[in-house]
C-alpha positions as MATLAB code, in Angstrom:
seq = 'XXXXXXXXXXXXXXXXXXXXXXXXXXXXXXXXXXXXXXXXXXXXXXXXXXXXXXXXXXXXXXXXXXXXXXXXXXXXXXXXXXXXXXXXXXXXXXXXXXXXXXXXXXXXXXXXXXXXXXXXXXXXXXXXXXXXXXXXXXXXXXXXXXXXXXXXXXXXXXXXXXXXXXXXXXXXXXXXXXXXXXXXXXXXX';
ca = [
      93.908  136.169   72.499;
      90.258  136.841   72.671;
      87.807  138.651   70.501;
      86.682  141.999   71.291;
      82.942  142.731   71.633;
      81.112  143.257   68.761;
      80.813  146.875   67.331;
      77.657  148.936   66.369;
      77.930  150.136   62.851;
      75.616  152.781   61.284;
      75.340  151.686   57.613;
      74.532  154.772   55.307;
      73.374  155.327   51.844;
      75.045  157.845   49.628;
      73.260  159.775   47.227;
      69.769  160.981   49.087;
      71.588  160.836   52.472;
      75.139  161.775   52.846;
      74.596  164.384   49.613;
      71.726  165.675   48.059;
      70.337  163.380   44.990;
      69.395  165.081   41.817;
      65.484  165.164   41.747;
      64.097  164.642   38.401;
      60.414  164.173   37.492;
      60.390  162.870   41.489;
      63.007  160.327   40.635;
      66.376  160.641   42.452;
      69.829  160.211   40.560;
      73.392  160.750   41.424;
      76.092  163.476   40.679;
      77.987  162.474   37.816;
      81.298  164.072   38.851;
      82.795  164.661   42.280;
      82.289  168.574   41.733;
      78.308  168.396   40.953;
      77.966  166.717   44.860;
      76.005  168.758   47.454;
      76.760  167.703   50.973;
      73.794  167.322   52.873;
      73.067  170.458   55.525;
      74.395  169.068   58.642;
      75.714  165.920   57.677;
      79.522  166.084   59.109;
      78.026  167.550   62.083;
      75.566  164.641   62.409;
      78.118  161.855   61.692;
      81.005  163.246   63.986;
      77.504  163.277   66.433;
      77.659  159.286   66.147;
      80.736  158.618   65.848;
      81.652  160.570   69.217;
      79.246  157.590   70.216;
      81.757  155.421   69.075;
      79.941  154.052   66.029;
      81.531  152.809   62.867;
      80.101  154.600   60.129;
      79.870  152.539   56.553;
      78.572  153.768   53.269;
      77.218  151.205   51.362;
      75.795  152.418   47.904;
      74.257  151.362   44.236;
      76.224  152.582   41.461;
      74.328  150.573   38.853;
      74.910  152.960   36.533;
      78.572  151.912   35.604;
      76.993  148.745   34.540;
      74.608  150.808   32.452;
      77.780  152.565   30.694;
      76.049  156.268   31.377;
      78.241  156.765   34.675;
      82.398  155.515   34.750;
      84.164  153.682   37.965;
      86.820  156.435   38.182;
      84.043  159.416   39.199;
      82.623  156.986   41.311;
      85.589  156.447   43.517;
      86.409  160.669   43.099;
      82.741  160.970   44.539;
      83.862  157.904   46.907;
      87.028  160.219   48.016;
      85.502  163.886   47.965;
      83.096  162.228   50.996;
      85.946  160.872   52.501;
      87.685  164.245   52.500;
      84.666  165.757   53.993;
      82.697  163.271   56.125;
      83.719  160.875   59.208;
      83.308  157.651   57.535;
      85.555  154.795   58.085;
      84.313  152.835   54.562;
      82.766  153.378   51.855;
      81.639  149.816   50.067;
      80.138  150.158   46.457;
      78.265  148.019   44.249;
      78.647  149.188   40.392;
      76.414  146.254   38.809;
      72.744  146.358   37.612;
      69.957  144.354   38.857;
      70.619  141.850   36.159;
      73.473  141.246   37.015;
      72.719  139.102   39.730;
      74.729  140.044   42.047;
      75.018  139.628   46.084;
      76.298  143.240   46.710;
      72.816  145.229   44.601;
      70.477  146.232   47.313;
      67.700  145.124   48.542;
      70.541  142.096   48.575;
      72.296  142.771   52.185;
      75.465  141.524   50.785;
      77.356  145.481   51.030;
      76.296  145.710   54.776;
      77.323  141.870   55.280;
      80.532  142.647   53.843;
      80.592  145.882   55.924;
      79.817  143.854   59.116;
      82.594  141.478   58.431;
      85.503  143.727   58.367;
      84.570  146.170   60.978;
      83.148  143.084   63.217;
      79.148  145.031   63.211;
      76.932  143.735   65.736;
      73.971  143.756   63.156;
      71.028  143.443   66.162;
      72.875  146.818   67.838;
      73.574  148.758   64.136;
      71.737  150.221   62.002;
      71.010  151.514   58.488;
      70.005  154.558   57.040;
      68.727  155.421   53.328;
      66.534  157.345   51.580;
      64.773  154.749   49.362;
      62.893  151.253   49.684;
      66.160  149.250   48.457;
      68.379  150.357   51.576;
      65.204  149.771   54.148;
      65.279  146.097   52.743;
      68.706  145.453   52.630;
      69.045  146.463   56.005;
      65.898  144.487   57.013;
      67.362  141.400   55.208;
      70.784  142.144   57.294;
      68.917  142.113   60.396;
      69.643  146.306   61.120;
      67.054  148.521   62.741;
      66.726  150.733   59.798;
      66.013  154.432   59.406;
      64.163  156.035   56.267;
      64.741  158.964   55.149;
      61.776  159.962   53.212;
      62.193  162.416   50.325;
      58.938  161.764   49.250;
      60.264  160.577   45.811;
      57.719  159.131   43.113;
      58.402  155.435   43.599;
      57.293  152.431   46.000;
      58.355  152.871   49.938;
      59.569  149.342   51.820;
      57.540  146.603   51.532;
      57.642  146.213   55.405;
      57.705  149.521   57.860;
      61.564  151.051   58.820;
      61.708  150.977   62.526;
      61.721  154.895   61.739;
      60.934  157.364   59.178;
      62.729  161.125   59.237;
      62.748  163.637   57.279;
      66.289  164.659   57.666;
      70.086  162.966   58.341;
      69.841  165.021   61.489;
      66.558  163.908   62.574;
      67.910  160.085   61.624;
      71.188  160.308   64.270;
      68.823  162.118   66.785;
      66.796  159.218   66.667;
      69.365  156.605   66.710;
      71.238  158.529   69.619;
      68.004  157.930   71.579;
      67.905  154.261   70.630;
      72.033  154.242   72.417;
      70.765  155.749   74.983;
      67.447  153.700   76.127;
      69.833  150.464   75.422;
      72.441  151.531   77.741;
      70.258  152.813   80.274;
      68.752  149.202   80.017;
      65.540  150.550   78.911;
      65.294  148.929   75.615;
];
């Protein structure tokens, strides 16, 4: 029995994208508890837009601060399941360590989208990722996604090398990769 092609997976980053980050000093942080989480405007509208596509649709997010003590596992995975309640996605992949950790799964590391790609068999050339700050863009650059930044205009560093777009909104980001679909299948790529 043969393999089935390989699928096109939009890889997205939680807090910034699928909900609204907290915005302190110009510095984004997550809810603490399932009940503090904002959906972003539009966003089930915009992911039942791709996956009507037929796209796989994987969160992949930092959680460092369950390493740092100041956040726990369990209202991770109630924040995890309140987006699964409300949003289209088929996974939700989490790393909960801190940079010195030294860990594969931390972004910039690709290792969450590599593990993403693995289970739902991701084309990584044909997917791509979507995230709000310079540590998605270069995980997704290091997993060899077209990537999609979401620019809040926080106060920190962008991507060392440019997204192959930058939005302004989660809506804007699935117009944009919608377009991409449709110049590759239209053989206009």
């Amino acid at each position: 029995m043969g393999i089935g092609p390989l699928k096109r997976v939009v890889f997205l980053d939680r807090d910034g994208v699928l909900n609204e980050a907290i915005v302190r000093d110009g510095k984004p942080y997550p809810p603490q508890t399932a009940a503090e989480v904002r959906m972003a405007p539009g966003a089930a509208e915009a992911l039942q837009r791709l996956k009507s596509r037929g796209l796989a649709l994987i969160v992949v997010t930092n959680q460092p601060d369950v390493a740092r003590g100041t956040q726990t596992a369990e209202a991770v995975n109630a924040i995890g399941a309140r987006l699964r309640r409300e949003l289209p996605v088929d996974e939700i992949l989490v790393c909960m360590h801190d940079d010195g950790d030294g860990c594969d799964c931390r972004k910039p590391k690709p290792g969450l989208i590599l593990e993403g790609a693995a289970r739902f068999g991701a084309d990584l050339a044909r997917s791509f990722l979507i995230g709000d700050r310079w540590r998605d863009i270069e995980a997704g650059q290091a997993a060899g996604c077209r990537t999609v930044w979401l620019d809040r205009g926080y106060r920190e560093r962008g991507p060392a090398q440019p997204p192959d777009a930058r939005v302004r909104s989660l809506g804007e980001a699935v117009e944009w990769i919608v377009g991409q679909i449709d110049l590759e299948e239209n053989g206009n790529r």
